[in-house]
N, CA and C atoms as an extended XYZ file, in Angstrom:
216
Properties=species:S:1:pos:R:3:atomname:S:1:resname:S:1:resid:I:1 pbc="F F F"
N        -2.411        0.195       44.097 N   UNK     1
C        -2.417        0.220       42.649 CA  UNK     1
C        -2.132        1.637       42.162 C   UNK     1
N        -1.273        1.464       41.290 N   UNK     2
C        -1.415        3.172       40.683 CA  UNK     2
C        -2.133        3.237       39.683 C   UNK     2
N        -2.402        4.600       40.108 N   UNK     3
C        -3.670        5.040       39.548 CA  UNK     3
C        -3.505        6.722       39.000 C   UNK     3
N        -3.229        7.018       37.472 N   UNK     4
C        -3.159        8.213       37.832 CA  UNK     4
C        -4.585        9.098       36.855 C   UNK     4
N        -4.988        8.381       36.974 N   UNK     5
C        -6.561        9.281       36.014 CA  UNK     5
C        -7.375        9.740       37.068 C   UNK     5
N        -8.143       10.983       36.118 N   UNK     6
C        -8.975       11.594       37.131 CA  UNK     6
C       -10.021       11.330       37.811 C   UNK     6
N        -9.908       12.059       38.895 N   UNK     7
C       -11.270       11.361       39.865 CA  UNK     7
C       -12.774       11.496       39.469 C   UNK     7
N       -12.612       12.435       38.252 N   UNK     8
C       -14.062       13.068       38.446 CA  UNK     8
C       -14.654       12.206       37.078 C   UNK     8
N       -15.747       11.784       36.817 N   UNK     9
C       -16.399       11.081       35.588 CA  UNK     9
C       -16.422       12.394       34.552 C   UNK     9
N       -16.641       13.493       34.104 N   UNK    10
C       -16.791       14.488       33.341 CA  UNK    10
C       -15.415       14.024       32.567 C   UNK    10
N       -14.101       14.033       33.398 N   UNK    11
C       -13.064       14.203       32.413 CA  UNK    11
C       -12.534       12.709       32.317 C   UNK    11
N       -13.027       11.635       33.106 N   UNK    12
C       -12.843       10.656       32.825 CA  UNK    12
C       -13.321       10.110       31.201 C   UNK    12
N       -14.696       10.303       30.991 N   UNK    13
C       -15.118       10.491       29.955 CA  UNK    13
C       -15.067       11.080       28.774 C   UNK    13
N       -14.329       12.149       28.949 N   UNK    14
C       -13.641       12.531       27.846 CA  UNK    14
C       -12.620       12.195       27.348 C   UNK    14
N       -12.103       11.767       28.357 N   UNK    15
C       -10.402       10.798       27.892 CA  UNK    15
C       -10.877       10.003       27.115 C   UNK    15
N       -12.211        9.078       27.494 N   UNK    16
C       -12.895        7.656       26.468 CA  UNK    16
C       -13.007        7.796       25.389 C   UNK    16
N       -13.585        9.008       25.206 N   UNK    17
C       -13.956        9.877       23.861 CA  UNK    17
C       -12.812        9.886       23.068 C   UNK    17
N       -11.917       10.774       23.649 N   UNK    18
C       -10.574       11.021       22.939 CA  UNK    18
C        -9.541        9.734       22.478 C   UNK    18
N        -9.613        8.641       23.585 N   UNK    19
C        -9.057        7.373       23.055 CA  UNK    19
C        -9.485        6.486       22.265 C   UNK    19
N       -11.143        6.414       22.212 N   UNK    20
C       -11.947        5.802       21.438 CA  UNK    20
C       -11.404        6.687       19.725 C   UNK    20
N       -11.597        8.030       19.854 N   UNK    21
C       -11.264        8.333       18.450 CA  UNK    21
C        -9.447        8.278       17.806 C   UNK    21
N        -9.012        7.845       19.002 N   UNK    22
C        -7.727        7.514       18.386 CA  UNK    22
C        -7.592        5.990       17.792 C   UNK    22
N        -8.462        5.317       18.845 N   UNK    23
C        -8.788        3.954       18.426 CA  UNK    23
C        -9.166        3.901       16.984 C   UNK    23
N       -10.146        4.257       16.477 N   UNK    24
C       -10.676        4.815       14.851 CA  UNK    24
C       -10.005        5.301       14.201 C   UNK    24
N        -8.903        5.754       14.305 N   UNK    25
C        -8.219        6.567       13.467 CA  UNK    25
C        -6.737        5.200       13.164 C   UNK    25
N        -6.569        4.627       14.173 N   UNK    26
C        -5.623        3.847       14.311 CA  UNK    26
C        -5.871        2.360       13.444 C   UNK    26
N        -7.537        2.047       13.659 N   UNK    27
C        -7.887        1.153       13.191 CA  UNK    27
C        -8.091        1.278       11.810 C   UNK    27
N        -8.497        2.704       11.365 N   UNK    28
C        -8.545        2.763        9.697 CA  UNK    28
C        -7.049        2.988        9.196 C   UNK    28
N        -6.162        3.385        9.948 N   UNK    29
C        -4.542        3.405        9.521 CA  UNK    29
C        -4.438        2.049        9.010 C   UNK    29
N        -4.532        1.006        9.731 N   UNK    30
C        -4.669       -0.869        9.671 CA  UNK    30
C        -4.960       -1.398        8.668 C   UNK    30
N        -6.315       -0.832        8.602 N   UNK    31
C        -7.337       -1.421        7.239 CA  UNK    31
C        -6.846       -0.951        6.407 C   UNK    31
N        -6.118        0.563        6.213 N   UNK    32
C        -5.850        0.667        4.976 CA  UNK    32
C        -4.552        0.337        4.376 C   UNK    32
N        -3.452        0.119        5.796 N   UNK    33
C        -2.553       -0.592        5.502 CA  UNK    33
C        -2.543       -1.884        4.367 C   UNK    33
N        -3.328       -2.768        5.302 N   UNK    34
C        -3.629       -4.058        5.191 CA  UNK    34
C        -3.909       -3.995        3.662 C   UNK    34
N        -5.250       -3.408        3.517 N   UNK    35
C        -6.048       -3.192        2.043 CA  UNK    35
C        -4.692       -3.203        1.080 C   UNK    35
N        -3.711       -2.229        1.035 N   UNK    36
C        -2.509       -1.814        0.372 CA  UNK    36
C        -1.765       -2.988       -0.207 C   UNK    36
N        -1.273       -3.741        1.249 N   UNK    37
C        -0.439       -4.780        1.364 CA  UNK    37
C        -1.063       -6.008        0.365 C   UNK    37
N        -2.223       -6.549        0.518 N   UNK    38
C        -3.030       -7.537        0.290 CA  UNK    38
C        -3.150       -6.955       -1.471 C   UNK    38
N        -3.270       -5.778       -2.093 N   UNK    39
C        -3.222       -5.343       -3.350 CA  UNK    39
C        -2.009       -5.545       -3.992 C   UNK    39
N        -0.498       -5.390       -3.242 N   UNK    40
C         0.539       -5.278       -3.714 CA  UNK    40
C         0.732       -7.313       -3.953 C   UNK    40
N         0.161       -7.904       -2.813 N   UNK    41
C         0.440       -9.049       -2.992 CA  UNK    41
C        -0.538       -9.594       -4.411 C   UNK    41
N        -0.928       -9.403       -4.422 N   UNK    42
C        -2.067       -9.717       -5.728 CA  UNK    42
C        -1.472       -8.987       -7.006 C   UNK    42
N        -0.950       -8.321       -6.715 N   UNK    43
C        -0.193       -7.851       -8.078 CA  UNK    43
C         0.558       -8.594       -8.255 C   UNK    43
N         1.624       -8.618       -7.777 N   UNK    44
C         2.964       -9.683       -7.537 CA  UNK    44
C         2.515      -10.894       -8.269 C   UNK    44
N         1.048      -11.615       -7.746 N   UNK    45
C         1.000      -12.860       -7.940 CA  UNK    45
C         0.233      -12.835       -9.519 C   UNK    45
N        -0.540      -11.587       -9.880 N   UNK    46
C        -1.350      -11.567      -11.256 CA  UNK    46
C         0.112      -10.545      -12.078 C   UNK    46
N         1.483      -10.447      -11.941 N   UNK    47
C         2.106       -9.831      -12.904 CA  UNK    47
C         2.376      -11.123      -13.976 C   UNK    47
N         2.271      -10.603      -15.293 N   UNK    48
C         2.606      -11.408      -16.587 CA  UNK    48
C         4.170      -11.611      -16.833 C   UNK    48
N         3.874      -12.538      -17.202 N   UNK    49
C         5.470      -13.225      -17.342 CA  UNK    49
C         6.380      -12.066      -18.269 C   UNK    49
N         7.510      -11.578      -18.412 N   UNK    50
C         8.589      -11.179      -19.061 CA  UNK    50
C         8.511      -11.898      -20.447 C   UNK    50
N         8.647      -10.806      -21.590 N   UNK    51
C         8.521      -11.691      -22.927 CA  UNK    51
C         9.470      -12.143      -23.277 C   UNK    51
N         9.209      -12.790      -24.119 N   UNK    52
C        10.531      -14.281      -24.512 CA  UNK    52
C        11.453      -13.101      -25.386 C   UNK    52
N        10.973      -11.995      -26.381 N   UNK    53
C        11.951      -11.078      -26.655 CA  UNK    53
C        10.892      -10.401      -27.539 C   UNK    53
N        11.742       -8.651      -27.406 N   UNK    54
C        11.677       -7.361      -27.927 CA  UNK    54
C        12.498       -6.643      -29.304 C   UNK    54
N        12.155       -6.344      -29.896 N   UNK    55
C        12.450       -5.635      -30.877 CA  UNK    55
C        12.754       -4.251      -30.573 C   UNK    55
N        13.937       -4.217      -31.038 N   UNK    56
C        14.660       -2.757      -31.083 CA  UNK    56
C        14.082       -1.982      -32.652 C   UNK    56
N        13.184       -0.867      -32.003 N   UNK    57
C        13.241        0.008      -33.489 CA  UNK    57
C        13.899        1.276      -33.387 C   UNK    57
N        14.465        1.237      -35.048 N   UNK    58
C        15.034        2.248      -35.282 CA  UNK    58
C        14.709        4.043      -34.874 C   UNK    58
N        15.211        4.922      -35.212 N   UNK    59
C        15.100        5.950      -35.188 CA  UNK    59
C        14.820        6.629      -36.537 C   UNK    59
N        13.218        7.575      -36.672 N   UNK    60
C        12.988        8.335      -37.582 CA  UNK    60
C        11.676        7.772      -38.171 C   UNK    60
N        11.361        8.217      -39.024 N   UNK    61
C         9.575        8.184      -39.847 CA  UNK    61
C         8.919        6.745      -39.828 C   UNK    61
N        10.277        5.922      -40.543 N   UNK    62
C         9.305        4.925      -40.638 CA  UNK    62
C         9.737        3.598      -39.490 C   UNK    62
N        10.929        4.111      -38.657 N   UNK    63
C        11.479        3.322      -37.667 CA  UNK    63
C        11.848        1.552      -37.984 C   UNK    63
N        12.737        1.213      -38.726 N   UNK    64
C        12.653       -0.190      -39.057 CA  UNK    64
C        13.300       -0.862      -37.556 C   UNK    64
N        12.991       -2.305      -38.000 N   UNK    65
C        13.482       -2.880      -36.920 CA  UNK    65
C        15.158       -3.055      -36.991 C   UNK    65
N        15.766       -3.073      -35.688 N   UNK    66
C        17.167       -2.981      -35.655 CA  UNK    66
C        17.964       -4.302      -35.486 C   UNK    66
N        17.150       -4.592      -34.033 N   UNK    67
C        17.383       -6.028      -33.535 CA  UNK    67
C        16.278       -5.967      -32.679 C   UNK    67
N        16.341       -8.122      -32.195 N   UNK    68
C        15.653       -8.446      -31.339 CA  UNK    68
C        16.342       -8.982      -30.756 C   UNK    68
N        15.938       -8.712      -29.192 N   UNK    69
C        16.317       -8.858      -27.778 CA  UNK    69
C        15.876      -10.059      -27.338 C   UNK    69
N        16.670      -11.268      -27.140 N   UNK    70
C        16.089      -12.328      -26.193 CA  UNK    70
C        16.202      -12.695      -24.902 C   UNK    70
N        15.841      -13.498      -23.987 N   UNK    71
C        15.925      -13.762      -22.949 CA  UNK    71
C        17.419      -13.720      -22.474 C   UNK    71
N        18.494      -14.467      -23.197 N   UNK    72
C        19.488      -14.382      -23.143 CA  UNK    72
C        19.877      -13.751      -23.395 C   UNK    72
């Protein structure tokens, strides 16, 4: 079998250490991925519909309306 880790438990154990905290670091990368993903999808699904139409206002003090914008 190959085998290339060390013989001695001192540095065996520290490798554990060191992979265990990559493990943690890797696993909160995940979660917070995930967390992200699972927010963006929930947005997506709670965004409000596009309005049926907008009003163009003018330019200056009292800004009148110009036109309105419909779907079409």
């Amino acid at each position: 079998m190959f085998d290339d880790l060390p013989p001695d438990l001192d540095r065996l154990q520290t490798l554990r250490v060191c992979h265990t905290m990559w493990l943690q670091r890797i696993d909160a990368k995940i979660a917070a991925l995930t967390r992200r993903q699972t927010e963006e999808e929930r947005g997506r699904r709670n965004r409000p519909a596009p309005p049926e139409w907008i009003v163009e206002l003018g330019i200056g003090e009292r800004r009148p309306p110009l036109q309105i914008h419909t779907d079409d």
